[in-house]
N, C-alpha and C positions, 0 to 999 in steps of 0.2 A: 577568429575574432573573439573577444574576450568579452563580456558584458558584467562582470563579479566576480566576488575571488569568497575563500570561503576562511573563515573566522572563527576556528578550531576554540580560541580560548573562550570567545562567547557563545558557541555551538549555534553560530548564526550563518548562512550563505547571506554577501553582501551584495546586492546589484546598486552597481557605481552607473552603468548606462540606463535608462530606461527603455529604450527603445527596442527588447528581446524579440526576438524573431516571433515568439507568440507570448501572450500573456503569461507569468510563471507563478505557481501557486502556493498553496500553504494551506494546511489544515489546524482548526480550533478547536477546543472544545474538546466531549465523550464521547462516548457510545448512545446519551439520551439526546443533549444538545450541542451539534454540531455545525460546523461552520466552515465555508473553505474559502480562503481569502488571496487578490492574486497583489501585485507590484504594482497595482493601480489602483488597490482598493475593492476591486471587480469582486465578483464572488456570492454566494448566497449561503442561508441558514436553515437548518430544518428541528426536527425534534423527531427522533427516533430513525425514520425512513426520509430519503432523499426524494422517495417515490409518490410519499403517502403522507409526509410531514415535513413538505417545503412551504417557507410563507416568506421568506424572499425570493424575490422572483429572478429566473434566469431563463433567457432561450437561449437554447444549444444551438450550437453550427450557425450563430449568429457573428458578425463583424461588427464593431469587437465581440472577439469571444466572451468576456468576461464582464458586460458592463447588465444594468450599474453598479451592484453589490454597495457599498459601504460610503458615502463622498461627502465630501468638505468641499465647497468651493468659497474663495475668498474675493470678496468686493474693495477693491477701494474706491472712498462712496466720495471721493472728491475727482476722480480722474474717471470713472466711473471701468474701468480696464479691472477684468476681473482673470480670475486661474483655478485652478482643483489643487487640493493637497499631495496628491498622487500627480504624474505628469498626464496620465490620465485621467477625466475623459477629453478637456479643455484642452491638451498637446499644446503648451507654447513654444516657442522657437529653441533648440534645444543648447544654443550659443547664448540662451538669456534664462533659462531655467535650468538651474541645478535639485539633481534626484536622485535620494537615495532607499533601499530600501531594504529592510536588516529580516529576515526569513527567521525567523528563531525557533523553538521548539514548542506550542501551542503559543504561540503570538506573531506578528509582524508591524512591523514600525517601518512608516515611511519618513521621510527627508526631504525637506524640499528649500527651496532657495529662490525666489522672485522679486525683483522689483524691492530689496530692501527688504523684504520681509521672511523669515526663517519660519516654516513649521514643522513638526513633529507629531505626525498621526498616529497612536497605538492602537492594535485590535485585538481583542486576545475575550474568552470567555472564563470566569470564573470558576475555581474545581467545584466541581459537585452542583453548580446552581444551572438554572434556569432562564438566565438573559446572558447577556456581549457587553462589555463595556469599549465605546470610541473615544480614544482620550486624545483631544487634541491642543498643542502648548502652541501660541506664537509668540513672535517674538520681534520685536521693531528693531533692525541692524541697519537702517539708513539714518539720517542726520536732523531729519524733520518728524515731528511729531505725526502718527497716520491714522485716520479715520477707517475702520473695517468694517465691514460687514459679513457675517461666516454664514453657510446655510448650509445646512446636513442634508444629504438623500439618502433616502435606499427605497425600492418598491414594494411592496405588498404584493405576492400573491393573491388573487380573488378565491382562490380554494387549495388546499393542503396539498391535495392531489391533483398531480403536474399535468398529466392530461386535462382534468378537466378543468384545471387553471386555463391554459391555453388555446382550449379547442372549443370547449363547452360554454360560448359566450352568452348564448342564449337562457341560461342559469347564470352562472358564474358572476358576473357582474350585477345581478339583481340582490345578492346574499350581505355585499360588505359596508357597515357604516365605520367613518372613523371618526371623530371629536375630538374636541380638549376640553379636559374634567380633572376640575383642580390642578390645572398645569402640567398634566399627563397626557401622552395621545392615548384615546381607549378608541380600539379598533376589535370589529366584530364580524364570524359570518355565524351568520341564521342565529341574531343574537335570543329569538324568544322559545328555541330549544333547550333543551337541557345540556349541560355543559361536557365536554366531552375532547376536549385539549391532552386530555393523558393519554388518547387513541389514536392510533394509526388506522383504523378501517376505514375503508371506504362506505361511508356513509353517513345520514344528515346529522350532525351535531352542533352545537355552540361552542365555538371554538377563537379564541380571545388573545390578542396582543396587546401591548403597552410599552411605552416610548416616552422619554423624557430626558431635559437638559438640566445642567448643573454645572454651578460656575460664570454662569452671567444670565443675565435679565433675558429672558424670550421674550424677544419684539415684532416677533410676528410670524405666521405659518401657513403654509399650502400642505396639507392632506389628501388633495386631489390631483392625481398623479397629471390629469388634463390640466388642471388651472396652475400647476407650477411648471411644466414643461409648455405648457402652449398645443396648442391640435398641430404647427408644424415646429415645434422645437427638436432640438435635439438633446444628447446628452455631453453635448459639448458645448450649448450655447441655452441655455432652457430658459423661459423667456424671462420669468420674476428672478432670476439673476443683472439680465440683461435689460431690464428694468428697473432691478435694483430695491426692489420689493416685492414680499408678499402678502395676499391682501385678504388673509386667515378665512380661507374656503375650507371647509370638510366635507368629508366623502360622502356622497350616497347614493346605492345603487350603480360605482361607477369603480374605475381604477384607481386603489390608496396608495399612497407616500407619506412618507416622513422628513418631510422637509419644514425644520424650525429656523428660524431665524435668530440672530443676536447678533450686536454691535460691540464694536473693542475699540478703544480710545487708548491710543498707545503712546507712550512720550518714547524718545529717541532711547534704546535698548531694554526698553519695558517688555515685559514677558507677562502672557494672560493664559489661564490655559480654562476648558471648557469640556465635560464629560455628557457622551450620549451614552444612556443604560437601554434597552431593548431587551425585551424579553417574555415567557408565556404566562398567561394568564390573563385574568382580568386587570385593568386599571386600577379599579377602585377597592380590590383584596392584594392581590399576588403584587402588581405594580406599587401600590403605596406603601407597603411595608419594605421590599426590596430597595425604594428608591429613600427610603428612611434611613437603612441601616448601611445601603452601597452605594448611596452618591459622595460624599465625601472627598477629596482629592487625597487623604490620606488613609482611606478608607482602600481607594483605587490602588494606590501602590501596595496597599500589603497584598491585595489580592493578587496582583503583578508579579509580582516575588515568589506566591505560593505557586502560581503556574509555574514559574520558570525551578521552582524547588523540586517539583511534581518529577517534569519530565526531566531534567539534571539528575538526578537521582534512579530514577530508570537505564537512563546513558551512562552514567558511573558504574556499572556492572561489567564494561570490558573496557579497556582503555591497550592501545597497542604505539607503539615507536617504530618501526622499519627506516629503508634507508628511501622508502616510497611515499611523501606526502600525502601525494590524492587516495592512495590508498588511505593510509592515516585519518583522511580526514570522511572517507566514506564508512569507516569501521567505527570509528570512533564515535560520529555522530547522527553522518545522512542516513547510509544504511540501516543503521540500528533504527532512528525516527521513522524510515520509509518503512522498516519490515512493522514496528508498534502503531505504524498507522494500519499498515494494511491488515495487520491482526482486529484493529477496530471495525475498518469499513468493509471487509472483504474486498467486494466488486462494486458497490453500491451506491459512491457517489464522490463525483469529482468535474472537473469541466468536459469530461468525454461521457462518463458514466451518469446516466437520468435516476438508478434505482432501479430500474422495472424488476428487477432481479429480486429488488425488496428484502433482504433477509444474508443470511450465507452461505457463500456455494458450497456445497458439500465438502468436491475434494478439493475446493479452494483454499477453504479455511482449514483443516484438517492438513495440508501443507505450512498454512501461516503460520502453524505455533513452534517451527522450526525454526524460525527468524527472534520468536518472543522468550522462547523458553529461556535463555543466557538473563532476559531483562529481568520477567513476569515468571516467574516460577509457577506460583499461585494461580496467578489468572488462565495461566497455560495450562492449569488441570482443570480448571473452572472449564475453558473453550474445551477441552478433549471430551470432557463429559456430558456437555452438550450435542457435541457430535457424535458420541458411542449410541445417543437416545437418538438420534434422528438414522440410525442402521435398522434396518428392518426385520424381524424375524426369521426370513429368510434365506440372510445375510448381506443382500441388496441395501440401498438407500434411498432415503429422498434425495431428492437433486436439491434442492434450499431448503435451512434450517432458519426460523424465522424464530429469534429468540424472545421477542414480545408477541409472541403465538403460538405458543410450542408444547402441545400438552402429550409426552411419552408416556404411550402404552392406550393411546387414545387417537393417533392422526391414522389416514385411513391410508391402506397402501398403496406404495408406488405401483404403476400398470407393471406387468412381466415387460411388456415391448417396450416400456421407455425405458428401462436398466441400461444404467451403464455399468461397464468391467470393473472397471480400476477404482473406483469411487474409496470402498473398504478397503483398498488394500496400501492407502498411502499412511493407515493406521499403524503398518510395521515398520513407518522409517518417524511419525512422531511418540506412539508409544513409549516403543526401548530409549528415544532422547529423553523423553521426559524421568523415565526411571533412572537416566543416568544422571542428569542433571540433579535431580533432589533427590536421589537414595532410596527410592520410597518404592520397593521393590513390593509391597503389600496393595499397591495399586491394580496388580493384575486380579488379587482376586476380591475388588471392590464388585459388587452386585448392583449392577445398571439395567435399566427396563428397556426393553426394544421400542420403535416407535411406534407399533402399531399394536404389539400384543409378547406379553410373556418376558423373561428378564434373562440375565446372565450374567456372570463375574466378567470382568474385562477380558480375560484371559480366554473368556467361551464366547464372548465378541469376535475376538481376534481368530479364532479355531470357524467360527460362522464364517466369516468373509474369505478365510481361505476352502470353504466349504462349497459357500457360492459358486466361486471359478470351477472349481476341481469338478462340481456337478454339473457343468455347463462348461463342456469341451467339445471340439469337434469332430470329424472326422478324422483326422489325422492325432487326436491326443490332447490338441493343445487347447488350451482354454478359449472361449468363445469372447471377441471383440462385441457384442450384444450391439443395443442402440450406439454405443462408440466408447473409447476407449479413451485415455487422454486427449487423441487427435480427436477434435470434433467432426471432421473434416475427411474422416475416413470410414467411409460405409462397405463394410463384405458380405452384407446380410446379416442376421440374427445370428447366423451358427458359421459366420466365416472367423477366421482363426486368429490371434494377436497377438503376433512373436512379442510386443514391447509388452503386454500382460503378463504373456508366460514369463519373462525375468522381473517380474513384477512377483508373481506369485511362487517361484524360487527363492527370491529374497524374504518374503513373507517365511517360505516354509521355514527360512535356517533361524530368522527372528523369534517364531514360534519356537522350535527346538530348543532355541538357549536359552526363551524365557520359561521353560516348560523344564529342565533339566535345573537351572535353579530356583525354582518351587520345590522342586523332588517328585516332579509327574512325569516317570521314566518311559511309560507305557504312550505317551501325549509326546513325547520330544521323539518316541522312536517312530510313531505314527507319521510325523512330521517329516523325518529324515527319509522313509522309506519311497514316500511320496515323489520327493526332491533327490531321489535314485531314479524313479519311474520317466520325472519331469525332465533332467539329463538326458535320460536317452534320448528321448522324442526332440529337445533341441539339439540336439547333436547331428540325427539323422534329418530331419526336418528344415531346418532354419540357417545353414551355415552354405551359402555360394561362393565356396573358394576364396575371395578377398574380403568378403564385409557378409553383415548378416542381412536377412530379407526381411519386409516389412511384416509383412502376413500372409494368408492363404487364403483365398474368398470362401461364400459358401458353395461356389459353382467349380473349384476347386485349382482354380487360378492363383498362380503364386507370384505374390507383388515383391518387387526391389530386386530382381537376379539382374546380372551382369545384360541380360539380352532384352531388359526394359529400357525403350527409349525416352521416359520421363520418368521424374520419381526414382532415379534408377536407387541410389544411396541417402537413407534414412538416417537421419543421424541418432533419434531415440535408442534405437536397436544397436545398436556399435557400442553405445557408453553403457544403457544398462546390461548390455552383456558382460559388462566387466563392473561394474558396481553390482552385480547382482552375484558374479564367480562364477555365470555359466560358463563362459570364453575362458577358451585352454590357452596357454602362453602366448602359442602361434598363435593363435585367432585374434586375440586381443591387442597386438603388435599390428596385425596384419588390417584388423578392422581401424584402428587409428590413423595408420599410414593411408587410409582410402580414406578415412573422413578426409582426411588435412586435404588430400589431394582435391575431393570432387566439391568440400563443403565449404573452407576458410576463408575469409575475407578478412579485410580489415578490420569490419565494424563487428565482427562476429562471425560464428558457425553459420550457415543457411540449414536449415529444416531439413529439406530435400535437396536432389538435385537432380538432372535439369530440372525445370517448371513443368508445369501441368497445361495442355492448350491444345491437346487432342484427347486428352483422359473420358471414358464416361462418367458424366454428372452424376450417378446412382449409384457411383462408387468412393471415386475421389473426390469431395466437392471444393476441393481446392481449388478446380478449374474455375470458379469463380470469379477469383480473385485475378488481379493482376499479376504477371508472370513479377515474380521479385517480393512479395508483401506477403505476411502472415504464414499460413500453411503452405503458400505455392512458392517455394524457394526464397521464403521470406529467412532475415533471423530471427526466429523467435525465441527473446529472452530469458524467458523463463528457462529453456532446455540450456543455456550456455552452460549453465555452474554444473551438472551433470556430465557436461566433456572435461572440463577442471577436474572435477572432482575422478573421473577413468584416469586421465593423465598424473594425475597427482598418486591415483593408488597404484601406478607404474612404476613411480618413482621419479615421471619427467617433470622435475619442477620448474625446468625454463620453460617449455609449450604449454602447462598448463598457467603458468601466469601470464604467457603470451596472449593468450584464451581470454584471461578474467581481464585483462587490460582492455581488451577488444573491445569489449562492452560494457568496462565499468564507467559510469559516467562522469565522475571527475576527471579521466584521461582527457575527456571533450572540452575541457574550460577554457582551454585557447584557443577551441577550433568548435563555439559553440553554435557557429553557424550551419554544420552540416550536421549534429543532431537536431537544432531547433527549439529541444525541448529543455527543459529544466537540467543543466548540468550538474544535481545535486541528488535528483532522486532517478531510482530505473524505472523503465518502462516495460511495455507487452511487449513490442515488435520494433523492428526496425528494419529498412528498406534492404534487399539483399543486391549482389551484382545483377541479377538479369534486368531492374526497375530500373529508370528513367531520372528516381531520386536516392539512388544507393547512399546509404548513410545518415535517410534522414527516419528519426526515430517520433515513434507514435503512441501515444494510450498509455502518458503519464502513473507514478505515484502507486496505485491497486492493481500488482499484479504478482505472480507467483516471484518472480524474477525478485523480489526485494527480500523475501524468506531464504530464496536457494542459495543467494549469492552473499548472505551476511553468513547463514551456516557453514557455505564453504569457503569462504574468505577465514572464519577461525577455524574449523575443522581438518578440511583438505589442505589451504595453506600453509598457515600457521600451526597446525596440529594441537591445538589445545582442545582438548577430546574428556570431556568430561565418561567417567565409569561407572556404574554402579557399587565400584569396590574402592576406586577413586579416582586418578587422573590422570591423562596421558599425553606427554611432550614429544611430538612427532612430528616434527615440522615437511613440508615437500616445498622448498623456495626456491627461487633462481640461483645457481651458482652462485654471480656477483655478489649476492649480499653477505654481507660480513655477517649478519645476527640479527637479532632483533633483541626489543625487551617488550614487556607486557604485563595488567596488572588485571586477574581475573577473580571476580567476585564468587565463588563455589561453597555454596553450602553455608549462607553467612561469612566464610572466612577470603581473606584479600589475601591472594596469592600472588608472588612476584616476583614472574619468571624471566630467565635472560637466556636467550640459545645463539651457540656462537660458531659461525663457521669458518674456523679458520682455511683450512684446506679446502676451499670453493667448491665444496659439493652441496647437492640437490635436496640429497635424502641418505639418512643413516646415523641414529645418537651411537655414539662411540663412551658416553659417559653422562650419567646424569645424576647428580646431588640434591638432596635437599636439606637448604641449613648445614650443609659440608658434609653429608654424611653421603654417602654411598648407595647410590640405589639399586644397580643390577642390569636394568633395565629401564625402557620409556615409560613404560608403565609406575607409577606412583601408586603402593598401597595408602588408604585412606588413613592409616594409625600414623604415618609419617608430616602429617598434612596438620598446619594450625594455622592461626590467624597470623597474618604477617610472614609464613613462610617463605624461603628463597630460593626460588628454584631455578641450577645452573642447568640447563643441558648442551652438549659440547657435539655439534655433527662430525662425520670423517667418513 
């Protein structure tokens, strides 16, 4: 079932149906003021933390998910039959309202159609400021002149922070006044403190909103979130709607709103349109000068324009053609937006995510810049150097990097027992990207401070973290799985052993090696290499059960995933990085695929494990938790898909691995968006495996590894546009069928504009590759051959 189609030239997903199986969302806004907004309007606002600086209010795991975030409801004050701008929260009959709603890239705009009357909701926040502009047009398309009446909501938070918004009523509601003050709403908690709205801590400050209409007369207002909903309204029927006025109450001591009132006097195809600004600070400073200089209705469009310039302009850094639309239009635009959102937010806030995480996960984000670097160059050395300071002297890490907190070479350290393995070491697959990407090979040896004490060049970052592992092995040799290892879900004890680490930390060694041999630190690359001899053998001897590789080794000396476990038996981690990492010898890597496909594939994706977990012990595997099918316990979990792509594609199999990426790319679902559920536009965490009850239906939108892996290797592994440190590489791994591709790849300032053609339907293999007609040798592109506007043919066979 199809509910929107997606709108490549305006980089918009359009929902033509309303009625999506769940609310579908959209993010506003930066990294200060943020906002996430759903196809009903639903959604809320924060500043900084979703955790610690939300002041519109949302309860999670609430029906509706999403209400009330942002709303228009419109009166006609003669019939007295009223509707929402959004088809929610009012739902009228869906054979008599038409709804549309346009997802775009920091904005969304809704469409609607009722009763003769046309309107056009916009949300979108301003680059660089501090409030949301709601811009809403109507417009009279019946025959008779109409009498309206429009009334805006949204709710107030009673406290920044979500817990004690919610729980903590016995405070919380004693802190907030709201008003109107010179035609502003000024709203306040604990206004006779000192003011302290630029903080995210927890704790007592004055802290200040401001709200205001533009574009017709305010005729009247409820501020109290009681006196305009009613003690038994709803948000579908709230009583001074349904009354047909409001009778300008303000808050005190109780639950705020923002519900203004104003009246539209329409003649037959007259158009009116009306702007709400929201935003922090006081009324009577921050609000009057904002609503001085940003109410304006053309004031409103330029700022409209610079959003959509913003993120257009970020999305114009890869542009691809195949003979795969939904592909096309995931690379092109979703993916790209899903991976620069999740670089913004990490894990920290969205309709599933509350914040409590508050900050960025370590090796969450430290993944994320894998998705951003093609867009953010810049900012992608900004995020890595952020994350080099939250590594601990040690070589260990914090688990969250909380960038409005974050003093390097001053935070105290992480406990030994909570260390996780893998944290530093996802530093060897965005590192070398980023040096490839911008050339800027002098980065290794930029001098960063640890988090807790003492400094280092990047390069003795990177030599720390494979230090950590290498001094923290087990019994058997291999590096220690510690408090956990990627898998959260998987406990061996402190010194049981993590086959998916140890090709973690192989791959690390050979990164180190290459980045170490061109510095000219021969004695550092050979250090590296000798290591990654030692670390061979022990996988070799250790880790390989005749068909696929084993998970790990406890610390009681228990060896998980062999052929003669009856749960968990085949790991899929272990099988791809064996062969992304080069441990796996020919055979093995042939042999470990053919056992994934066999024990792990579905439709919708790889499963994690397989069988499920439901005799396992809990103090091992905690996957038995879960239900048999979902997340860790034979769930798919997304994020790992683009790592079987990317083994398959370094095989050479470009039909299985795009078999792979289809699985779970989510545009594939746009006619059949019933059995993901979720937003057919952006990826998610998980989604239901064969052994569940709801196979296929996918969960935990928008913030997750899965939108970094899978745009990397959507160009990387796919298409092979492989950025080098020396210059660039056309390598494509596609499916037979495709004739070619073309693509225009923004590198180094310069627009490069490559065309690869497969005449004789193979997978993998350039036979001939030109630039500007000239002869190159190989896939490899030296950087002297490379300008602006270059042409590059490459010819498979």
């Amino acid at each position: 079932m199809r509910y929107g189609h997606f709108d490549d030239k305006a980089r918009e997903y359009v929902i033509d149906r309303p009625d999506t199986p769940r609310p579908w969302s959209n993010y506003l806004g930066d990294t200060v003021y943020g906002a996430i907004v759903t196809n009903h309007g639903g959604g809320y606002s924060f500043l900084h933390s979703a955790a610690q600086g939300r002041f519109l209010r949302l309860r999670f795991n609430a029906i509706p998910q999403d209400m009330p975030g942002r709303l228009f409801y419109l009166r006609d004050q003669e019939s007295g039959d009223f509707w929402s701008a959004g088809w929610q929260p009012v739902g009228k009959p869906m054979d008599q309202y038409k709804s549309v709603c346009r997802h775009g890239t920091g904005y969304t705009i809704l469409e609607s159609e009722y009763s003769g009357i046309e309107t056009e909701a916009t949300y979108f926040v301003p680059v660089g400021q501090r409030f949301e502009y709601w811009r809403l047009k109507v417009t009279n398309r019946s025959d008779e002149r109409r009498t309206l009446r429009v009334f805006t909501y949204c709710e107030f938070a009673n406290d920044w922070n979500t817990n004690q918004d919610l729980v903590n009523l016995q405070y919380t509601q004693f802190i907030v006044r709201a008003s109107m003050q010179d035609g502003l709403v000024r709203l306040s908690y604990n206004d006779h403190l000192p003011e302290g709205w630029g903080s995210v801590k927890n704790e007592p400050a004055g802290r200040h909103l401001w709200m205001g209409l533009a574009g017709s007369a305010l005729t009247g207002y409820d501020l109290s979130r009681d006196g305009f909903m009613g003690s038994y309204g709803t948000y579908a029927a709230p009583e001074s709607v349904v009354q047909g006025f409001c009778k300008d109450r303000e808050a005190w001591c109780d639950n705020a709103c923002g519900a203004l009132q104003t009246d539209l006097d329409l003649a037959p195809g007259e158009s009116r349109e009306i702007r709400v600004l929201l935003g922090v600070g006081k009324a009577e400073t921050f609000g009057k000068a904002a609503f001085a200089e940003f109410a304006s209705a053309e004031r409103c469009d330029a700022e409209f324009q610079k959003v959509k310039a913003r993120w257009h302009g970020q999305l114009g850094a890869v542009e691809v053609h195949t003979p795969d639309p939904e592909f096309d239009s995931m690379v092109n635009v979703w993916n790209a937006y899903n991976s620069l959102i999740t670089f913004n937010w990490s894990r920290a806030a969205s309709l599933i995510y509350n914040g409590e995480r508050d900050g960025l996960g370590f090796r969450d984000s430290v993944q994320d810049v894998l998705g951003a670097l093609p867009l953010i160059p810049e900012a992608s050395r900004e995020r890595l150097e952020l994350m080099l300071t939250g590594q601990m002297a040690n070589g260990g890490a914090m688990p969250v990097v909380q960038p409005f907190n974050h003093h390097p070479g001053k935070m105290t350290p992480t406990p030994d027992e909570t260390l996780r393995s893998d944290d530093c070491l996802w530093f060897f697959n965005a590192v070398p990207a980023y040096v490839a990407e911008t050339g800027d090979v002098g980065f290794y040896e930029k001098v960063l401070p640890y988090a807790d004490k003492g400094e280092a060049t990047v390069l003795g970052h990177l030599r720390r973290a494979l230090e950590f592992n290498l001094e923290r092995r087990g019994a058997n040799g291999l590096p220690c799985g510690l408090e956990a290892d990627w898998n959260d879900c998987l406990r061996l004890g402190y010194h049981g052993e993590s086959v998916f680490v140890s090709f973690q930390v192989r791959l690390g060694l050979t990164a180190y090696a290459e980045a170490s041999e061109r510095l000219g630190f021969a004695d550092e690359a050979a250090w590296a290499n000798e290591w990654r001899t030692e670390l061979d053998k022990l996988i070799q001897a250790k880790c390989w059960d005749g068909q696929w590789f084993i998970w790990a080794i406890g610390e009681d000396g228990t060896v998980y995933g062999t052929k003669d476990f009856e749960e968990g038996q085949v790991y899929l981690n272990t099988q791809v990085w064996a062969i992304i990492s080069g441990a796996a010898t020919p055979e093995q890597a042939r042999l470990a695929l053919a056992s994934m496909k066999e024990k792990l594939a579905t439709p919708y994706g790889l499963m994690l494990a397989a069988p499920p977990f439901v005799k396992a012990d809990i103090d091992v595997m905690r996957a038995v938790l879960f239900n048999p099918g979902i997340k860790e316990n034979a769930g798919i979990f997304c994020h790992t898909q683009s790592w079987a792509v990317m083994a398959e594609a370094l095989l050479g199999n470009g039909d299985q691995a795009y078999e792979y990426y289809r699985a779970f790319m989510p545009a594939a679902f746009n006619e059949r968006a019933e059995i993901r559920e979720i937003e057919p536009y952006v990826h998610c965490q998980t989604t239901h495996g064969r052994p569940s009850k709801r196979f296929g239906a996918s969960r935990v939108p928008w913030l997750s590894g899965t939108a970094s892996w899978s745009y990397f290797t959507a160009l990387q592994s796919i298409l092979g546009l492989r950025p080098e440190a020396d210059g660039f590489t056309v390598d494509p791994c596609i499916p037979h069928d495709w004739p070619g591709f073309t693509a225009r790849r923004t590198f180094r300032g310069m627009d490069l504009h490559i065309e690869v053609r497969n005449p004789d339907g193979v997978c993998r293999g350039v036979v001939s590759c030109t630039v500007d007609g000239q002869e190159v040798g190989s896939s490899s592109i030296p950087l002297s051959m490379l300008r602006d506007g270059a042409k590059i043919v490459t010819t498979l066979g």
